[in-house]
py3Dmol code that shows the C-alpha trace and the ligand (Angstrom):
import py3Dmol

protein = """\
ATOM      1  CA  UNK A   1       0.000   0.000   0.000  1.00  0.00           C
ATOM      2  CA  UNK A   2       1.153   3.630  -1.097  1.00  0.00           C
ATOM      3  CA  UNK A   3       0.578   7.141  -0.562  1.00  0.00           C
ATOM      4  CA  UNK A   4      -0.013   8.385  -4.450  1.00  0.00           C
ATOM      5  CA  UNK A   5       0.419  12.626  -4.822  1.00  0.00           C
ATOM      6  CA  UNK A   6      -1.298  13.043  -7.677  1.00  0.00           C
ATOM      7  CA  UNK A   7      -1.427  16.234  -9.714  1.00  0.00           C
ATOM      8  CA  UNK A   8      -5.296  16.745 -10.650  1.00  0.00           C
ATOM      9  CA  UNK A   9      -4.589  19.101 -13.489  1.00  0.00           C
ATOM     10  CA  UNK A  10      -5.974  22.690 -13.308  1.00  0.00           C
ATOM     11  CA  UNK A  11      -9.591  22.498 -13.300  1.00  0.00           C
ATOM     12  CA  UNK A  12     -11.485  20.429 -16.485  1.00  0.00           C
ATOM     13  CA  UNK A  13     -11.307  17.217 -15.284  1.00  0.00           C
ATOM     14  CA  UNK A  14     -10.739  15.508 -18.663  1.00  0.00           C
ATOM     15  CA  UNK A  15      -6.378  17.198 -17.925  1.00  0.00           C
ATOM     16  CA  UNK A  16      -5.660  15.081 -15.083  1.00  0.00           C
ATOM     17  CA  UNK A  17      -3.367  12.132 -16.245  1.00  0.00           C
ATOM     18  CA  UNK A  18      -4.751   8.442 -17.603  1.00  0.00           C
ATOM     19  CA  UNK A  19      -2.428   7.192 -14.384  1.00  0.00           C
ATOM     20  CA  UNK A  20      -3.935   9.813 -12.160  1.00  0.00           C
ATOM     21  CA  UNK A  21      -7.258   8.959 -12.847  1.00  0.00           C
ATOM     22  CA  UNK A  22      -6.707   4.957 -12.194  1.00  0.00           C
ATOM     23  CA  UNK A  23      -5.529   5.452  -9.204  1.00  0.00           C
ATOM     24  CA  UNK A  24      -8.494   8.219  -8.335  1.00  0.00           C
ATOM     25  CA  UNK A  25     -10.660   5.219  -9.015  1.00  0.00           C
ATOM     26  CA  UNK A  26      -9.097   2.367  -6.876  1.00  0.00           C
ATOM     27  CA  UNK A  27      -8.067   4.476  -3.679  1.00  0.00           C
ATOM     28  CA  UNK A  28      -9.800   3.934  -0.431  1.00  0.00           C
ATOM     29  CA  UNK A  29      -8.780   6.766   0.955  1.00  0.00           C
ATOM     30  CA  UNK A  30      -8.763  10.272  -1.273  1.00  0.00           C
ATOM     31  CA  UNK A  31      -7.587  13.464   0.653  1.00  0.00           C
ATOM     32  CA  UNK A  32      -8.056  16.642  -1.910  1.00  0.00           C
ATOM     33  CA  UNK A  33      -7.193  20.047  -1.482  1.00  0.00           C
ATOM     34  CA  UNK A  34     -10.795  21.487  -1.720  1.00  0.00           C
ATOM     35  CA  UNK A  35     -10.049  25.057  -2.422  1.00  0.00           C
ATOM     36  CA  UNK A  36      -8.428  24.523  -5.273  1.00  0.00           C
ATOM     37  CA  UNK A  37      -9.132  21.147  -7.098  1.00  0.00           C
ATOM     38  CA  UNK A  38     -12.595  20.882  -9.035  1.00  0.00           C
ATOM     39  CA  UNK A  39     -14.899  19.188  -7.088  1.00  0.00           C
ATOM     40  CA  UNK A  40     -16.298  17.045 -10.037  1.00  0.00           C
ATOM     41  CA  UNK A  41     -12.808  14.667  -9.964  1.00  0.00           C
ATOM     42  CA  UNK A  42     -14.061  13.129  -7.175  1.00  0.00           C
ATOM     43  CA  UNK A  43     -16.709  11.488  -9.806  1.00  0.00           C
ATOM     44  CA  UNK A  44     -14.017   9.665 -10.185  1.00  0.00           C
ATOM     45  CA  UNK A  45     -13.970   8.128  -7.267  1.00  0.00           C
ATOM     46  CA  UNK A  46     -14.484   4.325  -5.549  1.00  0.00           C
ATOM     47  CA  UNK A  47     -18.158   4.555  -4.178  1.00  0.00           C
ATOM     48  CA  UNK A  48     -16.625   2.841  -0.939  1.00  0.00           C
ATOM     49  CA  UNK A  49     -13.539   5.699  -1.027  1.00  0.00           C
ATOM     50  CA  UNK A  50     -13.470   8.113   1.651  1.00  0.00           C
ATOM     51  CA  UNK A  51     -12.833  11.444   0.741  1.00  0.00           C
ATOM     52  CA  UNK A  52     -11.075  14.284   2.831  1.00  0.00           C
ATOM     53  CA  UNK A  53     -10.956  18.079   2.036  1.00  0.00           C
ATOM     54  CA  UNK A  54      -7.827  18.971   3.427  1.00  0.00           C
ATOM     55  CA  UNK A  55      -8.062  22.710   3.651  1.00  0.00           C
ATOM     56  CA  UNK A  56      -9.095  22.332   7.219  1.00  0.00           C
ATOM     57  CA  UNK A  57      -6.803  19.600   7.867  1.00  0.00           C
ATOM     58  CA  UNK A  58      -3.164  20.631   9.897  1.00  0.00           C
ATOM     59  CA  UNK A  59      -0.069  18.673   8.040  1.00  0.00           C
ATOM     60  CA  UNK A  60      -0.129  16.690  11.724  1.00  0.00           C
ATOM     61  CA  UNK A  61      -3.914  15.355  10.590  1.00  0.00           C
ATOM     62  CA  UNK A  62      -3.712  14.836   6.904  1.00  0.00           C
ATOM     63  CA  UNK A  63       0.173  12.702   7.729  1.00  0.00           C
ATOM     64  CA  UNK A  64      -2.681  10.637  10.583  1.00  0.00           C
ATOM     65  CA  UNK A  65      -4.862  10.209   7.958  1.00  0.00           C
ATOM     66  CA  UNK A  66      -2.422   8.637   5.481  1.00  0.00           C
ATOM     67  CA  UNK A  67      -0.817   6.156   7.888  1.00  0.00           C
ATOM     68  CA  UNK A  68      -3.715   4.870   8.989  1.00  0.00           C
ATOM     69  CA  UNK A  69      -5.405   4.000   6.155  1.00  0.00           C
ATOM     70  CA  UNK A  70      -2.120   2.788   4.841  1.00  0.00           C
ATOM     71  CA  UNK A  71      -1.825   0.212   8.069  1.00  0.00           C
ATOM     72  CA  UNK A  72      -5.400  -0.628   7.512  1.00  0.00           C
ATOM     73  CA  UNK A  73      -4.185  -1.630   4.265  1.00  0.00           C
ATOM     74  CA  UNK A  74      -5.744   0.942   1.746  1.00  0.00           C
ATOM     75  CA  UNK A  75      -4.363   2.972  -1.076  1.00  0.00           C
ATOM     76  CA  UNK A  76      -4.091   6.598  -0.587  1.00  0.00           C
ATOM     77  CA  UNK A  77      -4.278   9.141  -3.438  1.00  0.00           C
ATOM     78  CA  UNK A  78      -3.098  12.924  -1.809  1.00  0.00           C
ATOM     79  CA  UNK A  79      -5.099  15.483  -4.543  1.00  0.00           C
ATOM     80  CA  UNK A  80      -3.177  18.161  -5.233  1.00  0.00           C
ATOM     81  CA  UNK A  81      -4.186  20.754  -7.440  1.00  0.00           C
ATOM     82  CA  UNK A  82      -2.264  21.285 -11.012  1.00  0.00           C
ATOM     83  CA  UNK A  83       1.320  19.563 -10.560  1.00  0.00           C
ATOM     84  CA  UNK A  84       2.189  18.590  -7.353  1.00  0.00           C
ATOM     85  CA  UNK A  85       5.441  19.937  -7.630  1.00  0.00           C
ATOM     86  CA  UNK A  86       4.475  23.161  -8.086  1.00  0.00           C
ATOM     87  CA  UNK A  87       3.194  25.204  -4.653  1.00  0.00           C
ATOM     88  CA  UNK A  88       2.106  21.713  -3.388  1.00  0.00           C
ATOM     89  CA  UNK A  89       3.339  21.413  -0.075  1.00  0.00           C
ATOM     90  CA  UNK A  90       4.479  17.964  -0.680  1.00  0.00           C
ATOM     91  CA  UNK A  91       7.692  17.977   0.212  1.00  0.00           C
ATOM     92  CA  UNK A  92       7.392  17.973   3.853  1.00  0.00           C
ATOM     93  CA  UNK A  93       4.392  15.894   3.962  1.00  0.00           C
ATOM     94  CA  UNK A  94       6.761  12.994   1.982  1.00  0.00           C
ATOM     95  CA  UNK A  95       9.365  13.398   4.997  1.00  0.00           C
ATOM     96  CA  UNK A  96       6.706  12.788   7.508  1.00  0.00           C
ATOM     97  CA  UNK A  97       5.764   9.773   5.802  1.00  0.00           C
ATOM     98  CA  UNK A  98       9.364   8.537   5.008  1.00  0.00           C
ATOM     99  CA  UNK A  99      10.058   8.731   9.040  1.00  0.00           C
ATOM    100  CA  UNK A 100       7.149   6.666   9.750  1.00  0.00           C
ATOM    101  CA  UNK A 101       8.300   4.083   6.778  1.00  0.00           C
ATOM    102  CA  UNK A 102       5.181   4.670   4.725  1.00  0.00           C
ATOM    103  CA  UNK A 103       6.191   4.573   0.683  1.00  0.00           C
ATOM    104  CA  UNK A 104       5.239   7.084  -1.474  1.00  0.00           C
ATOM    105  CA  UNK A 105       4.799   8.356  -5.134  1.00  0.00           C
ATOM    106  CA  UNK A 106       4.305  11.398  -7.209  1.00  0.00           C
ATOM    107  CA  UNK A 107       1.806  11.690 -10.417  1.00  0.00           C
ATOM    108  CA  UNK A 108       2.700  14.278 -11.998  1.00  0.00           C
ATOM    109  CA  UNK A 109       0.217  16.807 -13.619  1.00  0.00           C
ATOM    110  CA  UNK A 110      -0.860  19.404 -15.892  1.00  0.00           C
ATOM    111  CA  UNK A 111       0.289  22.402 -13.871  1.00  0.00           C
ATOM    112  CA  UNK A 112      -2.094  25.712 -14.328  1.00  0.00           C
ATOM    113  CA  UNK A 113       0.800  27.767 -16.221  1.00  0.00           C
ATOM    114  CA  UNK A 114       0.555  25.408 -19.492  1.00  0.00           C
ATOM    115  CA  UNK A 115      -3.613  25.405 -18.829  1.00  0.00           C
ATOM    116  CA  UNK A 116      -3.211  29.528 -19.228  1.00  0.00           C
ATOM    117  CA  UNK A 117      -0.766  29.501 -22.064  1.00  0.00           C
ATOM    118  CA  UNK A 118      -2.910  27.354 -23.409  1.00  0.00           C
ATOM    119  CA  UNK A 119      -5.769  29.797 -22.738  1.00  0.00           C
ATOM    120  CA  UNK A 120      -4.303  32.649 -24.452  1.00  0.00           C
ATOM    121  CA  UNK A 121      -3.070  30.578 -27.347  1.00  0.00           C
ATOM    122  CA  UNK A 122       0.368  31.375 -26.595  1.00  0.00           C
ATOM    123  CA  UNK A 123       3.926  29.754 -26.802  1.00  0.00           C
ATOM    124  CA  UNK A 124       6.192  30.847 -23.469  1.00  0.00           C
ATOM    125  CA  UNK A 125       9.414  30.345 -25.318  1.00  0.00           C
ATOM    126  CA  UNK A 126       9.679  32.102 -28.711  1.00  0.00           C
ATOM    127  CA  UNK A 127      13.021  32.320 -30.575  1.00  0.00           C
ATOM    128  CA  UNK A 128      13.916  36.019 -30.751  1.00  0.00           C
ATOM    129  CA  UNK A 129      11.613  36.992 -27.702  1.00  0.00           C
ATOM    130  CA  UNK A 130      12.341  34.485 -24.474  1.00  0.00           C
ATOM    131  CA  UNK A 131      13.338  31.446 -24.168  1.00  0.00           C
ATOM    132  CA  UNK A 132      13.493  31.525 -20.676  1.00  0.00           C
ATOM    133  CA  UNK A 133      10.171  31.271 -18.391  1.00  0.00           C
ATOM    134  CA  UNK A 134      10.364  32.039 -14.946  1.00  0.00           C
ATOM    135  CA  UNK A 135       7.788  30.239 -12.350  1.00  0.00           C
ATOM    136  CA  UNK A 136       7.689  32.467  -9.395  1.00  0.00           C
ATOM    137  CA  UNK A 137       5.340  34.345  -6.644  1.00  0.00           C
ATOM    138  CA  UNK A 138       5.184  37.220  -4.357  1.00  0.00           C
ATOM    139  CA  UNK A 139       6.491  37.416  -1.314  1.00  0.00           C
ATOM    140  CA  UNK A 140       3.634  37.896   1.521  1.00  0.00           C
ATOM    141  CA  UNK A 141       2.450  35.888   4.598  1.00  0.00           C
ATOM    142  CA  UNK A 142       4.682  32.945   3.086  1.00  0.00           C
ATOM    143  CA  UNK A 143       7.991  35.308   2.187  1.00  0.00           C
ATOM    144  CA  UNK A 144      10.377  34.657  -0.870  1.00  0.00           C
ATOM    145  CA  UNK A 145      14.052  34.880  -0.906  1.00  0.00           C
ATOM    146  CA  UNK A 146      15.376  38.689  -1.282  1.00  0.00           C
ATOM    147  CA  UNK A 147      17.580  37.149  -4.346  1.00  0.00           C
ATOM    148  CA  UNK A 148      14.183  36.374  -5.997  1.00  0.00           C
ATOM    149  CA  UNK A 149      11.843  39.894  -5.688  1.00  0.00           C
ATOM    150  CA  UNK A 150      10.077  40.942  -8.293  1.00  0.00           C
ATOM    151  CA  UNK A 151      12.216  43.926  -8.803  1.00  0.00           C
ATOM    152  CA  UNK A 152      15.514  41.616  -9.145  1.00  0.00           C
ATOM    153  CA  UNK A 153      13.589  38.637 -11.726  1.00  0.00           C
ATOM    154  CA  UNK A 154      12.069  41.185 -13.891  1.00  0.00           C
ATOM    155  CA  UNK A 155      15.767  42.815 -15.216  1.00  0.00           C
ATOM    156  CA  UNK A 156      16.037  39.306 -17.199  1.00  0.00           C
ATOM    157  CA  UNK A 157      12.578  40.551 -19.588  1.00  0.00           C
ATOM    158  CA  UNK A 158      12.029  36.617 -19.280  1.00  0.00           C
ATOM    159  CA  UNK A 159       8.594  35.225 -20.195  1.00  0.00           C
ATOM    160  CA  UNK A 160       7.062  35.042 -16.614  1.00  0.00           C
ATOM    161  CA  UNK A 161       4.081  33.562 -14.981  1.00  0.00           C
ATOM    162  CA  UNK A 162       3.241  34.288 -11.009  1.00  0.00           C
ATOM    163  CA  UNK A 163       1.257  32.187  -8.883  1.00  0.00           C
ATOM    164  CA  UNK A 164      -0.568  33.345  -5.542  1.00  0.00           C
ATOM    165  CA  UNK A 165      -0.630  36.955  -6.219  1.00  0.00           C
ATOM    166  CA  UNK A 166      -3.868  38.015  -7.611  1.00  0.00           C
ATOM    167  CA  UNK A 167      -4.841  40.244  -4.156  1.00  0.00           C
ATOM    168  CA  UNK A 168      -1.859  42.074  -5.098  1.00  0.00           C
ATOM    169  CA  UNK A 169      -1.481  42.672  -8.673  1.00  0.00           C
ATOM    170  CA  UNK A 170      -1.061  46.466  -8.330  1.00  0.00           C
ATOM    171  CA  UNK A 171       1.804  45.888  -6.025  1.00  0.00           C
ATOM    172  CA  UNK A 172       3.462  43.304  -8.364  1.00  0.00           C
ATOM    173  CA  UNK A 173       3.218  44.838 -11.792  1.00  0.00           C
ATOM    174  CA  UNK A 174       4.667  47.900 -10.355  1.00  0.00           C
ATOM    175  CA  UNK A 175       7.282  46.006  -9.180  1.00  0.00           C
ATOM    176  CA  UNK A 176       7.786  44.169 -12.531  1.00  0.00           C
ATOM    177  CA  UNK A 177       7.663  47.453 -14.224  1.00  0.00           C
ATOM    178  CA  UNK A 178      11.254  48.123 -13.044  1.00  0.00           C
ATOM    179  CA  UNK A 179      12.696  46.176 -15.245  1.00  0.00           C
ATOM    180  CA  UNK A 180      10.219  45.079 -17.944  1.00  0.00           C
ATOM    181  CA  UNK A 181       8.796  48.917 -18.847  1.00  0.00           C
ATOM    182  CA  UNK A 182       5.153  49.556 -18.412  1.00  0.00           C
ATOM    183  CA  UNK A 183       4.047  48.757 -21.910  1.00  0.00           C
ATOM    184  CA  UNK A 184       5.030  45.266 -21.569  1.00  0.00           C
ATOM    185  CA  UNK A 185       2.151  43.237 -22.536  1.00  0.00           C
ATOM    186  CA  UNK A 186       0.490  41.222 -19.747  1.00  0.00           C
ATOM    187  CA  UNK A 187      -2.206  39.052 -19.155  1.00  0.00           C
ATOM    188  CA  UNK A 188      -4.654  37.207 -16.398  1.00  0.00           C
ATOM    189  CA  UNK A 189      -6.193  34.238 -16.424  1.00  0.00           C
ATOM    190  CA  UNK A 190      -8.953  32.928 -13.865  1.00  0.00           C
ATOM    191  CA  UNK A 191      -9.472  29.435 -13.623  1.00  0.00           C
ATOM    192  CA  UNK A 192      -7.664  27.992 -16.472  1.00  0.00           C
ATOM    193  CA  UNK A 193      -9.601  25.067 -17.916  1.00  0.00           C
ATOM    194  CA  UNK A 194     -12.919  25.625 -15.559  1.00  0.00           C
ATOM    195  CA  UNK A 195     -15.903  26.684 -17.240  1.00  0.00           C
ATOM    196  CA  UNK A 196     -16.271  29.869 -15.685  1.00  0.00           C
ATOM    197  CA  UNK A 197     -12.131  31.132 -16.948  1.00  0.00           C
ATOM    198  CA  UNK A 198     -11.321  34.517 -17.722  1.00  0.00           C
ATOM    199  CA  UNK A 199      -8.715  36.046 -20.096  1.00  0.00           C
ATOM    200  CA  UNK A 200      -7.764  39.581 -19.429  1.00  0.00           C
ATOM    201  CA  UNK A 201      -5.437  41.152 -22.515  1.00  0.00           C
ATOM    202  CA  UNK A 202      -3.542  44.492 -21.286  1.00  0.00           C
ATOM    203  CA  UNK A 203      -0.324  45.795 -20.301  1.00  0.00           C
ATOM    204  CA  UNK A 204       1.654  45.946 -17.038  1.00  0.00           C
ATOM    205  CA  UNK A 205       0.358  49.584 -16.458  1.00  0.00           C
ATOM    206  CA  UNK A 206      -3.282  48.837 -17.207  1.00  0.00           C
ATOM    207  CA  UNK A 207      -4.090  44.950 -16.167  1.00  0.00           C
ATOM    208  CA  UNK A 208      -4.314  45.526 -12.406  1.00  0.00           C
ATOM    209  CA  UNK A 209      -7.090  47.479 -12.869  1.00  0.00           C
ATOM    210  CA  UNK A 210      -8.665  45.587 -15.961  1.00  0.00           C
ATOM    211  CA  UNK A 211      -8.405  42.605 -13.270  1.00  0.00           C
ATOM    212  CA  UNK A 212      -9.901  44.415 -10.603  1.00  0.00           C
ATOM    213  CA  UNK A 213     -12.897  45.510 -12.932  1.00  0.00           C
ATOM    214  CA  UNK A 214     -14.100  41.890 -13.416  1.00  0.00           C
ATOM    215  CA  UNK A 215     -13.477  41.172  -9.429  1.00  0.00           C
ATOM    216  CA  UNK A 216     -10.711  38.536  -9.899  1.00  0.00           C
ATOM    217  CA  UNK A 217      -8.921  38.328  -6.133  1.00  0.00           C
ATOM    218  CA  UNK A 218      -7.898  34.952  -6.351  1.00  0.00           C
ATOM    219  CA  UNK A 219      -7.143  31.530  -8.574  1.00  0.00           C
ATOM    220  CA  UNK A 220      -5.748  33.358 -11.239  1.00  0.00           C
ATOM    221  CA  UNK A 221      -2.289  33.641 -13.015  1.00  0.00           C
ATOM    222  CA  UNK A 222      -0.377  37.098 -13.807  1.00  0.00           C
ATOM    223  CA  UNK A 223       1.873  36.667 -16.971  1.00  0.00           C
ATOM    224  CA  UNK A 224       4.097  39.349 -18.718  1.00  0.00           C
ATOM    225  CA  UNK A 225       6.895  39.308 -21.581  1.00  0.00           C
ATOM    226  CA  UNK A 226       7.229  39.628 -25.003  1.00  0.00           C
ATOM    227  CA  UNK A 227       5.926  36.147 -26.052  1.00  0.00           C
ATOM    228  CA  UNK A 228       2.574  37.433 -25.583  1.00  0.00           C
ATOM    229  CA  UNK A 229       1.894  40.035 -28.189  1.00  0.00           C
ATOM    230  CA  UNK A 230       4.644  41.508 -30.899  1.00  0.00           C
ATOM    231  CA  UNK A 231       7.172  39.786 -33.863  1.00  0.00           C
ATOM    232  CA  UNK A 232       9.011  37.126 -33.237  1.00  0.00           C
ATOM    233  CA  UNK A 233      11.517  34.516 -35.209  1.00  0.00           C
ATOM    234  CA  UNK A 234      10.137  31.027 -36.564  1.00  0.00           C
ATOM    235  CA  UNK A 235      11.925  28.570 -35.148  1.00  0.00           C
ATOM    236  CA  UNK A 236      14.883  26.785 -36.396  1.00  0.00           C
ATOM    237  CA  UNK A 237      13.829  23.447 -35.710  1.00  0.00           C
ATOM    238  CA  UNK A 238      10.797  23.569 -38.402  1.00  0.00           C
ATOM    239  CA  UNK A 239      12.623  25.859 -40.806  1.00  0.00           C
ATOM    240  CA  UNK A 240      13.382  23.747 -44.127  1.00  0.00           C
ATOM    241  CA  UNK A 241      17.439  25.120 -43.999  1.00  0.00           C
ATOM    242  CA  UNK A 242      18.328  23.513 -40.575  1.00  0.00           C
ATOM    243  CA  UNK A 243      18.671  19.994 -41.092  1.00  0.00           C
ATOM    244  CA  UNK A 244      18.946  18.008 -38.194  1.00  0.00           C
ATOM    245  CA  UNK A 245      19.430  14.047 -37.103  1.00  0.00           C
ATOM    246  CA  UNK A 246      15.435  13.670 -38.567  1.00  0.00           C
ATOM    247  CA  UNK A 247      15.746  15.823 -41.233  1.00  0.00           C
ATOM    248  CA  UNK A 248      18.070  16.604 -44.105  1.00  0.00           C
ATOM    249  CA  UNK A 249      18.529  20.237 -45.333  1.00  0.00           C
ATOM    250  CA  UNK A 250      16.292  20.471 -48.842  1.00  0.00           C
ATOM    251  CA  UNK A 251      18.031  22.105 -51.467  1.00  0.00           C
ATOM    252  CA  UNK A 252      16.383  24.915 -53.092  1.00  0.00           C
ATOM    253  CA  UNK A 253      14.809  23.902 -56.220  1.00  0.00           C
ATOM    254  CA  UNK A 254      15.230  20.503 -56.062  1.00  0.00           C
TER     255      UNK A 254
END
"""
ligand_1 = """\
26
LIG
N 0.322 23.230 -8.130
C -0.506 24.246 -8.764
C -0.302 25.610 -8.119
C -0.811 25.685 -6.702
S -0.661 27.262 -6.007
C -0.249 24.256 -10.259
O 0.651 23.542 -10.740
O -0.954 24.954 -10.963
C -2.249 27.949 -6.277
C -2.160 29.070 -7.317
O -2.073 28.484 -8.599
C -3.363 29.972 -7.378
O -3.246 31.033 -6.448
C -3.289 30.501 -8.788
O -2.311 31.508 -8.892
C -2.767 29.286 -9.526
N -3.837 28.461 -10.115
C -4.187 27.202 -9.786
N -5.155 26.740 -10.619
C -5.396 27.737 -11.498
C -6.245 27.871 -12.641
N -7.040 26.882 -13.034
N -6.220 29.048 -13.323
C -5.410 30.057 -12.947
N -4.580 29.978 -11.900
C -4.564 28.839 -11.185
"""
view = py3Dmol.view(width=600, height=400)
view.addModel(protein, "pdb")
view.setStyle({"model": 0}, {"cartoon": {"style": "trace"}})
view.addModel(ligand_1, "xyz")
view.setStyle({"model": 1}, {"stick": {}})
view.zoomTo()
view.show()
C-alpha cells in the first residue's frame, strides 16, 4: 500500500493524467485540497472511497490520515491541485511519511501555467523573444528569498508567470515594471480550464485594474513578456534550412 500525490490538473477534469485517474478510481482513501481542485474529480472516485478536504486539515492530521489507512491496508491518493510539484506542499508531507516508513509516489500533472498559455493561445518560449520562463510568486504571509523579488527577476525581460498573487497585482506589476517597462504586454487568467475562466489582454500599467474591474482576487495567473503580443523569429527546428538528425537540409529547387 502507497501514498499516491497526484497532480489533478488545473480544473477540467478531462487534464488530469490516464495514471492519475486509475488510481483516483481504486483508492480507499482520497484526501483533496478542496479550495483549489474541481470538485467534479471526485466522480471519479471508488463509491466505498473516503474522501477528505484537506483545507481544514493541519499537516499533523492529513500525515494521521495517510498512515492509517495505509496500516489498515488501503491505497491513498493525496489530490493536489495542477502539478504537485508546483506550490504543493508535498515535500514535507513525503518526509513525515518517510520517518514513519510509509512509501510514497508522485503523479505528476498538468500544472495551471501550461492550462493559461494554453488559454491565451500562446507559446512561453519564442526564438527572438524568451526562451526563458520564470515560475515564481510574491512574497507575503509565506515570504520569498530577497535574491528572488520581483524587482531583481524582472531585469532578465524573461517570459514570466506568477502564482498566488492576484490580491496584489497592483503591487506586483509595479514592481515588474522596473525592469520590464510599463508597456510590456500582460495578461490574467482565472481558472484555467474551468468553465467559468477569464482572459484579461492588457499591459503591465493597465491589467491591475482591468483585473480588478471583473473582481478577480484569487485563482488566477499574472503573466508578462514579449511572447505574448509583438514579432518574433520562426523557429529553427521547423525551418526547411536547418537539417537536423530527422531531417536533411532540402536544397532549393530541387
Ligand atoms: N500546483 C498548482 C499551483 C498551486 S498554487 C499548479 O501547478 O498549478 C495555487 C495558485 O495556482 C493559485 O493562487 C493561482 O495563482 C494558480 N492556479 C491554480 N489553478 C489555477 C487555474 N485553473 N487558473 C489560474 N490559476 C490557477
Amino acid at each position: 500500500m502507497k501514498v499516491y500525490f497526484v497532480g489533478a490538473g488545473p480544473g477540467d477534469p478531462e487534464l488530469i493524467t490516464v495514471k492519475g485517474r486509475r488510481l483516483l478510481e481504486q483508492a480507499g482513501v482520497i484526501i483533496y485540497a478542496g479550495s483549489l481542485v474541481n470538485p467534479a474529480l471526485l466522480a471519479w472516485a471508488h463509491p466505498e472511497a473516503v474522501c477528505y478536504d484537506s483545507s481544514s486539515l493541519t499537516l499533523e492530521e492529513i500525515v494521521e490520515i495517510m498512515e492509517g489507512a495505509v496500516r489498515r491496508g488501503r491505497e491513498v491518493v493525496r489530490l493536489h491541485t495542477g502539478d504537485p510539484s508546483l506550490y504543493g506542499a508535498i515535500r514535507e508531507q513525503m518526509e513525515a511519511l518517510e520517518a514513519r516508513g510509509i512509501p510514497y509516489e508522485v503523479v505528476p500533472g498538468v500544472s495551471s501555467f501550461s492550462a493559461a498559455a494554453a488559454a491565451l493561445g500562446r507559446e512561453f518560449t519564442v526564438p527572438g523573444r524568451s526562451q526563458t520562463l520564470i515560475l515564481t510568486r510574491r512574497g507575503g504571509r509565506t515570504p520569498v528569498p530577497q535574491a528572488e523579488n520581483l524587482r531583481a527577476l524582472s531585469a532578465h525581460r524573461a517570459s514570466l508567470c506568477l502564482f498566488l498573487s492576484a490580491h496584489c497585482l497592483e503591487e506586483a506589476t509595479a514592481e515588474l515594471a522596473c525592469g520590464y517597462g510599463e508597456q510590456t504586454p500582460a495578461a490574467v487568467v482565472y481558472k484555467a480550464s474551468w468553465p467559468e475562466e477569464k482572459v484579461i489582454w492588457g499591459s503591465l500599467e493597465d491589467i491591475a485594474a482591468k483585473a480588478r474591474q471583473e473582481g478577480i482576487e484569487r485563482t488566477a495567473l499574472l503573466l508578462v513578456g514579449d511572447f505574448l503580443a509583438g514579432p518574433y523569429q520562426r523557429s529553427c527546428l521547423y525551418h526547411p534550412s536547418f537539417g537536423h538528425g530527422y531531417r536533411k537540409v532540402e536544397k532549393s529547387g530541387g
